[in-house]
mmCIF file as gemmi writes it, N, C-alpha and C atoms, coordinates in Angstrom:
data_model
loop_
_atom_site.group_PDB
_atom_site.id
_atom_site.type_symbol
_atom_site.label_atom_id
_atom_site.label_alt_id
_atom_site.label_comp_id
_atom_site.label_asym_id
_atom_site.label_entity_id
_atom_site.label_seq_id
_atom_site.pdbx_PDB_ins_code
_atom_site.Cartn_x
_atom_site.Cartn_y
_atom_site.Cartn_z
_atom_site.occupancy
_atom_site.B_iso_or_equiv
_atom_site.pdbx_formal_charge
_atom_site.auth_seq_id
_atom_site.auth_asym_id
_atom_site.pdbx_PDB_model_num
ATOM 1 N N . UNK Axp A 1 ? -39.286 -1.012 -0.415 1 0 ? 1 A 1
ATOM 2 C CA . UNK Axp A 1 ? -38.468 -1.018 0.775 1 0 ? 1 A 1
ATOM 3 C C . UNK Axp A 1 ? -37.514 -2.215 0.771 1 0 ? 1 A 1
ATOM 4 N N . UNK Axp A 2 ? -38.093 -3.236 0.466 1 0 ? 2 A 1
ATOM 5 C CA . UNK Axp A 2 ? -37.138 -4.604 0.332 1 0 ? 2 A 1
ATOM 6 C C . UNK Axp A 2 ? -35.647 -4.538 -0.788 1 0 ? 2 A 1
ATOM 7 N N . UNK Axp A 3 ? -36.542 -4.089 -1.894 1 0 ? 3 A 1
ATOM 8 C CA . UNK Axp A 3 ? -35.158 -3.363 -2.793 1 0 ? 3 A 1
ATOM 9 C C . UNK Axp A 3 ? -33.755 -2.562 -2.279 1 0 ? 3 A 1
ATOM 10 N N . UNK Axp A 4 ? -34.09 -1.303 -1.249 1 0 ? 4 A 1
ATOM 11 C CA . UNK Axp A 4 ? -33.629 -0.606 -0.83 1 0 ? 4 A 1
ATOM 12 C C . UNK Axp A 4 ? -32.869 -1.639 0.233 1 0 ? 4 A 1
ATOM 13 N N . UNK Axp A 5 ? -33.513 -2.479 0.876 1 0 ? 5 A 1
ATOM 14 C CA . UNK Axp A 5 ? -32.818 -3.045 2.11 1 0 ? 5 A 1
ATOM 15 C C . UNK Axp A 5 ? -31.555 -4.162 0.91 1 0 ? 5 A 1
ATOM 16 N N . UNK Axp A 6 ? -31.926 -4.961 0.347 1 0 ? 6 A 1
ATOM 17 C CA . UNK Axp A 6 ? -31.4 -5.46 -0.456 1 0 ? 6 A 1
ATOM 18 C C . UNK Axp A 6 ? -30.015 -4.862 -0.692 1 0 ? 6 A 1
ATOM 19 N N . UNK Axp A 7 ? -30.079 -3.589 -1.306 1 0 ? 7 A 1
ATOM 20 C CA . UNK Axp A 7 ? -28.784 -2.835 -1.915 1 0 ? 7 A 1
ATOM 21 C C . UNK Axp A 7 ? -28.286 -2.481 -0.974 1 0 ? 7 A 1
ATOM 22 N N . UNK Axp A 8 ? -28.528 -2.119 0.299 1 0 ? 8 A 1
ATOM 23 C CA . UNK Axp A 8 ? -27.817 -1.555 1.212 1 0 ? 8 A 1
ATOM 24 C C . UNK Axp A 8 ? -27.17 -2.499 1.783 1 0 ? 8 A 1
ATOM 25 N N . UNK Axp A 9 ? -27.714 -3.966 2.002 1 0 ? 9 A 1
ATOM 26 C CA . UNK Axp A 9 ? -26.978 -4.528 2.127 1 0 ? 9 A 1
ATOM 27 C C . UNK Axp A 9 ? -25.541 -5.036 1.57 1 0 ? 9 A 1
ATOM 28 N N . UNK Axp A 10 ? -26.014 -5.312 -0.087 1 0 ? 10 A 1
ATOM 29 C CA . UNK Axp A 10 ? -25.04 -5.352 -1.268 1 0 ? 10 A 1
ATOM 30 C C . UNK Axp A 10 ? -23.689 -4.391 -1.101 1 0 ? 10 A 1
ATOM 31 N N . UNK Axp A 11 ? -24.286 -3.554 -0.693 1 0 ? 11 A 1
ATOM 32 C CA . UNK Axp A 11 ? -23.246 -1.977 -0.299 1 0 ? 11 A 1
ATOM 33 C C . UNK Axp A 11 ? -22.46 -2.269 0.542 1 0 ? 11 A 1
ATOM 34 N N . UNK Axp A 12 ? -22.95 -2.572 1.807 1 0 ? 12 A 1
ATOM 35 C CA . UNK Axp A 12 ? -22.571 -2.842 2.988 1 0 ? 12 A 1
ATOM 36 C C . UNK Axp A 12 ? -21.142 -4.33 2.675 1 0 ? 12 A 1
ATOM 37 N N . UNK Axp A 13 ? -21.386 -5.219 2.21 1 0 ? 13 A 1
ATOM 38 C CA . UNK Axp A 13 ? -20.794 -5.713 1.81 1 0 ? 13 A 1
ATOM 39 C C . UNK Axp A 13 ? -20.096 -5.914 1.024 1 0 ? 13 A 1
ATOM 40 N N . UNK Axp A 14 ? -20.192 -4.851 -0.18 1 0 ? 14 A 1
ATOM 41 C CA . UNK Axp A 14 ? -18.926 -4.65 -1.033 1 0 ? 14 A 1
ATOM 42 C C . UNK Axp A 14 ? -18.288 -3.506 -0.621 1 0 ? 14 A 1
ATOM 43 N N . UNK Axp A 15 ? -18.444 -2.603 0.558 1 0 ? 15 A 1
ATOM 44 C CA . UNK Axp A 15 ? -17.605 -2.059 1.046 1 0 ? 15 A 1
ATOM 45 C C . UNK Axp A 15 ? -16.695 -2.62 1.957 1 0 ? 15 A 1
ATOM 46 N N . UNK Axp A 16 ? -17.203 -3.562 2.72 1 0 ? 16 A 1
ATOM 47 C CA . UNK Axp A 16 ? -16.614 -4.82 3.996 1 0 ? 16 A 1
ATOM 48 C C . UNK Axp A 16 ? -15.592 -5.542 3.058 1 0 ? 16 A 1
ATOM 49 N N . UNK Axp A 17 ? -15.838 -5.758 2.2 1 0 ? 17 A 1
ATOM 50 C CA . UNK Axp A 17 ? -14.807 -6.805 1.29 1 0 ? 17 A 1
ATOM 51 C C . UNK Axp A 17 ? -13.723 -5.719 0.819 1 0 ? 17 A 1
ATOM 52 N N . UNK Axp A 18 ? -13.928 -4.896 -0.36 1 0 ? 18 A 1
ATOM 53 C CA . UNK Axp A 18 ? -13.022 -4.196 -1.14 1 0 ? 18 A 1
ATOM 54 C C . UNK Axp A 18 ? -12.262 -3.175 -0.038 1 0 ? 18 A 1
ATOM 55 N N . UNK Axp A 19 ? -13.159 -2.429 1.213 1 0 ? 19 A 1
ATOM 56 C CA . UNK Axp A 19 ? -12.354 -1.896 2.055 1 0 ? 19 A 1
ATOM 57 C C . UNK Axp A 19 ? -11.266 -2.31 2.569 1 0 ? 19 A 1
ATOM 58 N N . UNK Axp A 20 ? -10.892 -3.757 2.909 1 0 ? 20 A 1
ATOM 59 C CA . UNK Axp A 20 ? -9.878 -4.693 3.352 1 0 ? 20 A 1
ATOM 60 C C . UNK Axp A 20 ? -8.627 -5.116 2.314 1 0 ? 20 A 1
ATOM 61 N N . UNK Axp A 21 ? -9.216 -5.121 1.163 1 0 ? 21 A 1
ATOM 62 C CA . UNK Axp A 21 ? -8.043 -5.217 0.083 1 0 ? 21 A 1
ATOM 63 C C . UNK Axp A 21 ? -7.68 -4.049 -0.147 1 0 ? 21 A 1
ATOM 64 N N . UNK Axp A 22 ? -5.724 -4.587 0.048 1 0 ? 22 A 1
ATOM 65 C CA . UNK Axp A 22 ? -4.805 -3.609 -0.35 1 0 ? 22 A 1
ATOM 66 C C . UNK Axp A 22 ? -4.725 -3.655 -1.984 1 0 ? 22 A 1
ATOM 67 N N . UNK Axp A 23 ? -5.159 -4.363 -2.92 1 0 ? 23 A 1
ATOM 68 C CA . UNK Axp A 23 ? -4.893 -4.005 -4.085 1 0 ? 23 A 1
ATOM 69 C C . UNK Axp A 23 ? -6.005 -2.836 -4.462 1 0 ? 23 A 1
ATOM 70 N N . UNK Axp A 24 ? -6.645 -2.405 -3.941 1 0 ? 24 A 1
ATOM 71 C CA . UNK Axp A 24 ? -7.69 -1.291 -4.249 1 0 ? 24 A 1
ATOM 72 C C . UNK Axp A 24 ? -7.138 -0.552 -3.82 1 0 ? 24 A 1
ATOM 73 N N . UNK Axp A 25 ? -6.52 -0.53 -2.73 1 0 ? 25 A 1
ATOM 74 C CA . UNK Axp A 25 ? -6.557 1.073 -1.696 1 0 ? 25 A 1
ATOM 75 C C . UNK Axp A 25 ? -4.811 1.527 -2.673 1 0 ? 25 A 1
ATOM 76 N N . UNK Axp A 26 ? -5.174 3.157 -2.523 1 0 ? 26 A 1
ATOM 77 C CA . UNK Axp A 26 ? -3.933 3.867 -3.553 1 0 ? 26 A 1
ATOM 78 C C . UNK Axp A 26 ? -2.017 3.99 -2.645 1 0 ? 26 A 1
ATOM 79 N N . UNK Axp A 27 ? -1.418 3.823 -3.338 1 0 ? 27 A 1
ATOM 80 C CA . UNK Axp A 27 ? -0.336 3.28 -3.155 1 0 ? 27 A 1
ATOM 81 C C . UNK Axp A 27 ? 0.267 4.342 -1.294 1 0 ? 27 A 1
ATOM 82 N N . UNK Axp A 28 ? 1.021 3.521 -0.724 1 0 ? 28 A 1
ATOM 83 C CA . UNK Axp A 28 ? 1.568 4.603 0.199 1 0 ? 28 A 1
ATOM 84 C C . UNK Axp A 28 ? 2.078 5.584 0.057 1 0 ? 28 A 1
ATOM 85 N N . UNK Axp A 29 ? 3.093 5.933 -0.859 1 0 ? 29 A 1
ATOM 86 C CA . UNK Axp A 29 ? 4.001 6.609 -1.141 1 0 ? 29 A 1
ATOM 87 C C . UNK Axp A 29 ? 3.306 7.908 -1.36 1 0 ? 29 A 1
ATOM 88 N N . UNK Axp A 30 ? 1.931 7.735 -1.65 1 0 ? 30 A 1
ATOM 89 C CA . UNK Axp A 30 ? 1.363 8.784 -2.299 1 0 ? 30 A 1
ATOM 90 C C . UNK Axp A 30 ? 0.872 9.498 -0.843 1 0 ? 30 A 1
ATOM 91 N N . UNK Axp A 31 ? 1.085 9.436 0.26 1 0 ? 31 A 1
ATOM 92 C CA . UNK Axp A 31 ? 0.629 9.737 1.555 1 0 ? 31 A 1
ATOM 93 C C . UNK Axp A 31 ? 2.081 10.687 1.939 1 0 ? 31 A 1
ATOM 94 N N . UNK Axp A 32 ? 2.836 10.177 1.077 1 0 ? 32 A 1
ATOM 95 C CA . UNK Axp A 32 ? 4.241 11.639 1.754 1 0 ? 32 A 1
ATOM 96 C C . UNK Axp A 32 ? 4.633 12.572 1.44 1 0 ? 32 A 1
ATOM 97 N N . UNK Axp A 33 ? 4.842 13.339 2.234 1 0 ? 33 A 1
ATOM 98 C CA . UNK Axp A 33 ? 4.862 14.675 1.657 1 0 ? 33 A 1
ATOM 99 C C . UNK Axp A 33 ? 6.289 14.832 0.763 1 0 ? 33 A 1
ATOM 100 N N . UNK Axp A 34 ? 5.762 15.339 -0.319 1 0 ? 34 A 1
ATOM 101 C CA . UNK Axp A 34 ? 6.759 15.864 -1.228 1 0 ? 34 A 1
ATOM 102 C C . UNK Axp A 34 ? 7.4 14.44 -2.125 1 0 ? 34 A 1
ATOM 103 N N . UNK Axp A 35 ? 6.96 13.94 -2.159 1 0 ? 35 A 1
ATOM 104 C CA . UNK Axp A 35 ? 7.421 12.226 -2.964 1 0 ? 35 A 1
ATOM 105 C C . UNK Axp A 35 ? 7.514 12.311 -4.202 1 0 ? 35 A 1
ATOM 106 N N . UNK Axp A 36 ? 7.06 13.541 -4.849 1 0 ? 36 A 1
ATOM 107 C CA . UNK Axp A 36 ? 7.349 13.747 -6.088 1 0 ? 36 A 1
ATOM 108 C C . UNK Axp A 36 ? 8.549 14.194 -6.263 1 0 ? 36 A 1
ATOM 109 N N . UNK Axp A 37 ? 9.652 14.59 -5.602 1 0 ? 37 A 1
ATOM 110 C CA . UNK Axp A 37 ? 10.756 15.91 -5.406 1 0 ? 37 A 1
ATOM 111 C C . UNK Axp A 37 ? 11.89 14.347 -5.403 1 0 ? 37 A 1
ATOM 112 N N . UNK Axp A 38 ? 11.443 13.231 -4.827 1 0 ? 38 A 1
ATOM 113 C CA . UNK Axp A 38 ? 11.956 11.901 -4.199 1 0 ? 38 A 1
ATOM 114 C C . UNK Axp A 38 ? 12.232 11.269 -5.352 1 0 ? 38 A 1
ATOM 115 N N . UNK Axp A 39 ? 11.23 10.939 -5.926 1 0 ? 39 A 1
ATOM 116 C CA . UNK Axp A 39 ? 11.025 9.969 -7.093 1 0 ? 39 A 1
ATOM 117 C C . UNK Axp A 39 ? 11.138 9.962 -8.447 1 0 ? 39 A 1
ATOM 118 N N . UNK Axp A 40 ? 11.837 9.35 -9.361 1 0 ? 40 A 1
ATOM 119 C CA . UNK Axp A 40 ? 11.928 10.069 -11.041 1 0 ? 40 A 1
ATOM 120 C C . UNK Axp A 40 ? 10.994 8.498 -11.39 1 0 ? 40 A 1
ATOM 121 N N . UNK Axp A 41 ? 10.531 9.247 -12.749 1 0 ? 41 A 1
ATOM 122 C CA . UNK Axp A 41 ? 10.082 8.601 -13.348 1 0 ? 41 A 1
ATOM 123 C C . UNK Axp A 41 ? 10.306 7.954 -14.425 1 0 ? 41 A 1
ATOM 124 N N . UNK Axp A 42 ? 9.833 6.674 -14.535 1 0 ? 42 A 1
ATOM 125 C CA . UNK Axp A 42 ? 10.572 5.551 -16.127 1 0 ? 42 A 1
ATOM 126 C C . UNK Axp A 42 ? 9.685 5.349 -16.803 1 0 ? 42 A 1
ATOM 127 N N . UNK Axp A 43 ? 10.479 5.319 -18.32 1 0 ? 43 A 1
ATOM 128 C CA . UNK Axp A 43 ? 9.049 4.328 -19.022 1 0 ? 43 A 1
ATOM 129 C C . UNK Axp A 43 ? 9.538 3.174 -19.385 1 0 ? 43 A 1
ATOM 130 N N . UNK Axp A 44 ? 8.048 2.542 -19.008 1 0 ? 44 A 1
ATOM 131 C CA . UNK Axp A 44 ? 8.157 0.582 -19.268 1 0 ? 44 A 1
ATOM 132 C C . UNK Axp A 44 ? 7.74 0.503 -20.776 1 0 ? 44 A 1
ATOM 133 N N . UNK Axp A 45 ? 7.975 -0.115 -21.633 1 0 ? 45 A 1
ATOM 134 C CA . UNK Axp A 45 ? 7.293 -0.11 -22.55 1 0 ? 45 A 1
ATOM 135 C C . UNK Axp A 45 ? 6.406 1.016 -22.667 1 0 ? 45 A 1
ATOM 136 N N . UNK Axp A 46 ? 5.212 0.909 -22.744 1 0 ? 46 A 1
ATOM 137 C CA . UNK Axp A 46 ? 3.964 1.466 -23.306 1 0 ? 46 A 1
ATOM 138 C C . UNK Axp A 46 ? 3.823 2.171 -21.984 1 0 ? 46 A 1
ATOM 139 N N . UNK Axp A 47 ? 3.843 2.37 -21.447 1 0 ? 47 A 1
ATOM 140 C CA . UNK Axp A 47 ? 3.57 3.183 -19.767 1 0 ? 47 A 1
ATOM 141 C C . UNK Axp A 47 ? 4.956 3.585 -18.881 1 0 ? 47 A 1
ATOM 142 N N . UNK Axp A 48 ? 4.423 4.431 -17.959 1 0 ? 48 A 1
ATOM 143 C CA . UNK Axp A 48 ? 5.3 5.478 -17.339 1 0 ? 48 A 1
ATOM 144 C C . UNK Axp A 48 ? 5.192 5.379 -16.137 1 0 ? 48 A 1
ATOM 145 N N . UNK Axp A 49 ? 6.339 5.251 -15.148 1 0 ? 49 A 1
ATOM 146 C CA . UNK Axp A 49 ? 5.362 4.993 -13.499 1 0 ? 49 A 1
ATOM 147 C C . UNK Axp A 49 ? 6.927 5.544 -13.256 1 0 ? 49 A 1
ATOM 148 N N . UNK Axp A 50 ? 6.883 5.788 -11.819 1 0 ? 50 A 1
ATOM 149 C CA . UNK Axp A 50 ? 7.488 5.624 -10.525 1 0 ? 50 A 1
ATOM 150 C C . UNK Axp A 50 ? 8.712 5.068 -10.413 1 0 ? 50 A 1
ATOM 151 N N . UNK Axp A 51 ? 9.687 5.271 -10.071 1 0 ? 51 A 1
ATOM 152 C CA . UNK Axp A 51 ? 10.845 4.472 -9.458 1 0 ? 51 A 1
ATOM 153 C C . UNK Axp A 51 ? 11.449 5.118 -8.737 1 0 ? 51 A 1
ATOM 154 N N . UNK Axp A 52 ? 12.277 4.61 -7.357 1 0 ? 52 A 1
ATOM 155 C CA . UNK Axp A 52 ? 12.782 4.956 -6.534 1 0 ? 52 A 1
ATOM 156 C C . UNK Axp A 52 ? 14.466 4.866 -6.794 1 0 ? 52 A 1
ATOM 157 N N . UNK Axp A 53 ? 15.182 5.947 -7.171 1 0 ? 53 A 1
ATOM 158 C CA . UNK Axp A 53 ? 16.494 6.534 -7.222 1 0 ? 53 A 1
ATOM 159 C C . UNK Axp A 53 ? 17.506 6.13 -6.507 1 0 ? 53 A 1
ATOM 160 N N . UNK Axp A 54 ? 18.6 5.453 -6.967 1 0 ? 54 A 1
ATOM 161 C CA . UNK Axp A 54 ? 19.719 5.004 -5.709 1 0 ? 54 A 1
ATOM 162 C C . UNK Axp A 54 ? 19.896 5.803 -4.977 1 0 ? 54 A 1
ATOM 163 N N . UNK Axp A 55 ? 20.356 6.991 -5.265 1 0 ? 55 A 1
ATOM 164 C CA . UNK Axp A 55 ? 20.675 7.965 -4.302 1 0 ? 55 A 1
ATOM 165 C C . UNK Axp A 55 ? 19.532 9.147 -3.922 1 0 ? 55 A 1
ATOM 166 N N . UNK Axp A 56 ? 19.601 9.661 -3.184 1 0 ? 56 A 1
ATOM 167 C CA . UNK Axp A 56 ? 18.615 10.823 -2.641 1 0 ? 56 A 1
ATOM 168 C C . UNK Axp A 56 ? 18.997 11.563 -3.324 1 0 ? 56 A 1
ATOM 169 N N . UNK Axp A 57 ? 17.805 12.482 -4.268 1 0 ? 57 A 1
ATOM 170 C CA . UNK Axp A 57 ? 18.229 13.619 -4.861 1 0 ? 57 A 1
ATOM 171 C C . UNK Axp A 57 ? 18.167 15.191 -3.759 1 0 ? 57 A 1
ATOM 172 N N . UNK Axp A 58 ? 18.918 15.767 -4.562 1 0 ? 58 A 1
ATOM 173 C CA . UNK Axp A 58 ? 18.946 17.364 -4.067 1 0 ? 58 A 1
ATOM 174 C C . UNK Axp A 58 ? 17.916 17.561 -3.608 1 0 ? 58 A 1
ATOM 175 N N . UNK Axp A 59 ? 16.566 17.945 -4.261 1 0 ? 59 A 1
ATOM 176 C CA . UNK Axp A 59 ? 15.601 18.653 -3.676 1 0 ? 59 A 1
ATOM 177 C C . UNK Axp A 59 ? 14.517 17.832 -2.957 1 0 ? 59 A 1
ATOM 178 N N . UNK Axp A 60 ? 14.986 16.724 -2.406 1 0 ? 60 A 1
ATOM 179 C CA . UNK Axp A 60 ? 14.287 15.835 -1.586 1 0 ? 60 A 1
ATOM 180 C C . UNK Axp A 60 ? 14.703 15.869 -0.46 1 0 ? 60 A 1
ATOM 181 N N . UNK Axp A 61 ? 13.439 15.848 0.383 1 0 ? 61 A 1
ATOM 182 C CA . UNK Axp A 61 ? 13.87 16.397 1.714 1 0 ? 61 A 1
ATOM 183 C C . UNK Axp A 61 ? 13.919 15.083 2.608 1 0 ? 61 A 1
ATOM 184 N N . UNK Axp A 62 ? 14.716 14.994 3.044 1 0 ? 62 A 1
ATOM 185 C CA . UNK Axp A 62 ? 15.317 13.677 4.076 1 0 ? 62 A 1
ATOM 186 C C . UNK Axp A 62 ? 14.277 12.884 4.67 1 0 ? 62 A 1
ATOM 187 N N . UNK Axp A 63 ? 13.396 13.541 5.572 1 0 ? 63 A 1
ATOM 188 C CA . UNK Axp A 63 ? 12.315 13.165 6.018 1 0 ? 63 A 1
ATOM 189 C C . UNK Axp A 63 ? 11.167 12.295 5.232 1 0 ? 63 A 1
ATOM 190 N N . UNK Axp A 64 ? 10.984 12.903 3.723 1 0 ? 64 A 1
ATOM 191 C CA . UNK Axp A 64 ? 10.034 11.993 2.903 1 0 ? 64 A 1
ATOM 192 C C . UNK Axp A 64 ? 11.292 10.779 2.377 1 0 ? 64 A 1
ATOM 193 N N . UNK Axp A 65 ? 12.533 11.098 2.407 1 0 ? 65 A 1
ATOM 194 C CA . UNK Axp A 65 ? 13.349 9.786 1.775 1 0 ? 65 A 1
ATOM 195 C C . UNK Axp A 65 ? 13.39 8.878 2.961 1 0 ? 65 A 1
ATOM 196 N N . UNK Axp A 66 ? 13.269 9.352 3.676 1 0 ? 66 A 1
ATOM 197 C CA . UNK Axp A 66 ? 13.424 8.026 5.101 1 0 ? 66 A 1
ATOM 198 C C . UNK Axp A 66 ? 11.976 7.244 5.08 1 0 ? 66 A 1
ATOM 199 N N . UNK Axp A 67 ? 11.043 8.323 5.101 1 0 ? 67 A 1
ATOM 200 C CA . UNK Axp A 67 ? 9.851 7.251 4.854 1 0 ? 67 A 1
ATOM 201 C C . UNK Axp A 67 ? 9.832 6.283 3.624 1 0 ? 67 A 1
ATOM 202 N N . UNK Axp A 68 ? 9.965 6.732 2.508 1 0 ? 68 A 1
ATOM 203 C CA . UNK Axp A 68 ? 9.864 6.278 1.327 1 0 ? 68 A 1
ATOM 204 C C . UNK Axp A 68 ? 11.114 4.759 1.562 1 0 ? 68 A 1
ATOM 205 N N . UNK Axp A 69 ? 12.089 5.238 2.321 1 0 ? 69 A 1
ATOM 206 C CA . UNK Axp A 69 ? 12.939 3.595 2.078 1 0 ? 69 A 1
ATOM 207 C C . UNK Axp A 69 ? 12.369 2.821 3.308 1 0 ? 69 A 1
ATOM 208 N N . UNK Axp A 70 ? 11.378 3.491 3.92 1 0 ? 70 A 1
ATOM 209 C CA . UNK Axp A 70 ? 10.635 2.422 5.157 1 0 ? 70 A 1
ATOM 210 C C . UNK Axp A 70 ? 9.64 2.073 4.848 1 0 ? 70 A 1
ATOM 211 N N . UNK Axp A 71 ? 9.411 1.747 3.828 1 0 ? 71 A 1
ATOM 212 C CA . UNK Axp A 71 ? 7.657 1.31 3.429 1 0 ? 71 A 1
ATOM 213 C C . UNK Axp A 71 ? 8.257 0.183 3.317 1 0 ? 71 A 1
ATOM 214 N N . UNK Axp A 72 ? 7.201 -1.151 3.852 1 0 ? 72 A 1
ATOM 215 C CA . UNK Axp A 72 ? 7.081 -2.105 3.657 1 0 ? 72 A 1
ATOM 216 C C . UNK Axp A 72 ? 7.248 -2.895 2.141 1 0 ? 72 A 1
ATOM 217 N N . UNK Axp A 73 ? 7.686 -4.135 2.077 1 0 ? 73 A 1
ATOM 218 C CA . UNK Axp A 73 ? 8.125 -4.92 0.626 1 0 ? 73 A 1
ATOM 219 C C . UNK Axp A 73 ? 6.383 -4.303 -0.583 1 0 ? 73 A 1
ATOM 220 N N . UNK Axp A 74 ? 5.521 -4.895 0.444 1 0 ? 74 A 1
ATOM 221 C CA . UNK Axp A 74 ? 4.603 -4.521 -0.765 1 0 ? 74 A 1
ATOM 222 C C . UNK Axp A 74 ? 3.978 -3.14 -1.125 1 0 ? 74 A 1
ATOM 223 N N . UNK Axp A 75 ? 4.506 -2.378 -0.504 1 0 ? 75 A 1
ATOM 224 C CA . UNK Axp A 75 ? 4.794 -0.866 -0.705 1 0 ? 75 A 1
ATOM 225 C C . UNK Axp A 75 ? 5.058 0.023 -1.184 1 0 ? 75 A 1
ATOM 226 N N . UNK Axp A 76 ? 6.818 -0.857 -0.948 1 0 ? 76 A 1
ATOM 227 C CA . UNK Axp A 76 ? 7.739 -0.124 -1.799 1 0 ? 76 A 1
ATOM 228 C C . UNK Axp A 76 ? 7.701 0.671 -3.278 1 0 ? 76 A 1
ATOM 229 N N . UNK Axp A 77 ? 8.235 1.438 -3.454 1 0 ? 77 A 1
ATOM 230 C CA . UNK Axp A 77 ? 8.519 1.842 -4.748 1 0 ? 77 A 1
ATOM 231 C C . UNK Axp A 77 ? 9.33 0.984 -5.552 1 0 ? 77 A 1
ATOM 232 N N . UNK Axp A 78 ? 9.315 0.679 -6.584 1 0 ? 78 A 1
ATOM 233 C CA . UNK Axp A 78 ? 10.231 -0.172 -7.281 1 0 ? 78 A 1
ATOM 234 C C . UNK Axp A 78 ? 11.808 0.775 -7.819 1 0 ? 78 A 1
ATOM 235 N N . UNK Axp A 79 ? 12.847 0.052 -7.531 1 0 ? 79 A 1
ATOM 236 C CA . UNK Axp A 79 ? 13.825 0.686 -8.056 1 0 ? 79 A 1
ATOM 237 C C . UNK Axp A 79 ? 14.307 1.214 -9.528 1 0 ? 79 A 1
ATOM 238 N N . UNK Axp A 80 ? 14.832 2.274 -9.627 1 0 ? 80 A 1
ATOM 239 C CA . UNK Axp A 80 ? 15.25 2.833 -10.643 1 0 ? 80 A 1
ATOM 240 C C . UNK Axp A 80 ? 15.961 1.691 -11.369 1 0 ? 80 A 1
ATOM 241 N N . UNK Axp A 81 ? 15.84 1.658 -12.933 1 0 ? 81 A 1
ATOM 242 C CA . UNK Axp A 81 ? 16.672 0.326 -13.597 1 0 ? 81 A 1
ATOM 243 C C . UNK Axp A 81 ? 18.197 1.519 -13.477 1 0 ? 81 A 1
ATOM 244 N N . UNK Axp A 82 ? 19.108 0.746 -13.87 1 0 ? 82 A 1
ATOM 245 C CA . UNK Axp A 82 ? 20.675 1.05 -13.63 1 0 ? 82 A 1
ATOM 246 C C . UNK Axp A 82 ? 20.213 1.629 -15.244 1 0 ? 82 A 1
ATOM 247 N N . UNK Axp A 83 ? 21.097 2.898 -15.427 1 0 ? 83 A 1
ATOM 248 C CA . UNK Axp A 83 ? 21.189 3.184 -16.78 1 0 ? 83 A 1
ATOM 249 C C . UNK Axp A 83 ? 22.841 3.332 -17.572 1 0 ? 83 A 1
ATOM 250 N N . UNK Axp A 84 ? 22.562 2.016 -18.938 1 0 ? 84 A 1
ATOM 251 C CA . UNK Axp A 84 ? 23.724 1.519 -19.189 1 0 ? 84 A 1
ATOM 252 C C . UNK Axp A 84 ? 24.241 2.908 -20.317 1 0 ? 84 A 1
ATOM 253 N N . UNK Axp A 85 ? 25.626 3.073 -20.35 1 0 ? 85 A 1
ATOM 254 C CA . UNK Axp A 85 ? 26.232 3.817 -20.757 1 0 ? 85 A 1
ATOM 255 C C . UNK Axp A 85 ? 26.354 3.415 -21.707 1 0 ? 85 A 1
C-alpha cells in the first residue's frame, strides 16, 4: 500500500509540474481548423516543419488565417524564409 501511495503521489506531481509547462503541451496552431490548407512546409537542413506564408493562400480559409496571425510570439508559426531567385 505504501508503494502505491508513493507513486501516486510521484504521479500526482509529475503531472502538477509537466501539466504547467508550455514546452510539453503540442503547439497551438495545431488547435485550428484547417491549418494545414494555411501553412507550407520547409526543409531545415535534416528536418521539415511548418512555416507561415507571407501571403494567405487560396484554399485557406480567412478565419483559420486570422487566428494563425493572432497567436501569441511564443506560438507563432515561424515565417516562410524569402525564396531567392
Amino acid at each position: 500500500m505504501f508503494k502505491y501511495s508513493l507513486f501516486l503521489s510521484f504521479a500526482l506531481l509529475f503531472v502538477a509540474v509537466v501539466g504547467e509547462n508550455s514546452a510539453v503541451a503540442p503547439p497551438k496552431y495545431l488547435e485550428i481548423k484547417n491549418f494545414k490548407q494555411c501553412l507550407t512546409t520547409q526543409k531545415f537542413d535534416t528536418w521539415e516543419g511548418w512555416c507561415m506564408p507571407a501571403l494567405k493562400p487560396e484554399t485557406c480559409p480567412a478565419e483559420s488565417w486570422e487566428q494563425l496571425n493572432a497567436l501569441d510570439e511564443n506560438d507563432k508559426v515561424p515565417p516562410c524564409p524569402m525564396v531567392k531567385n
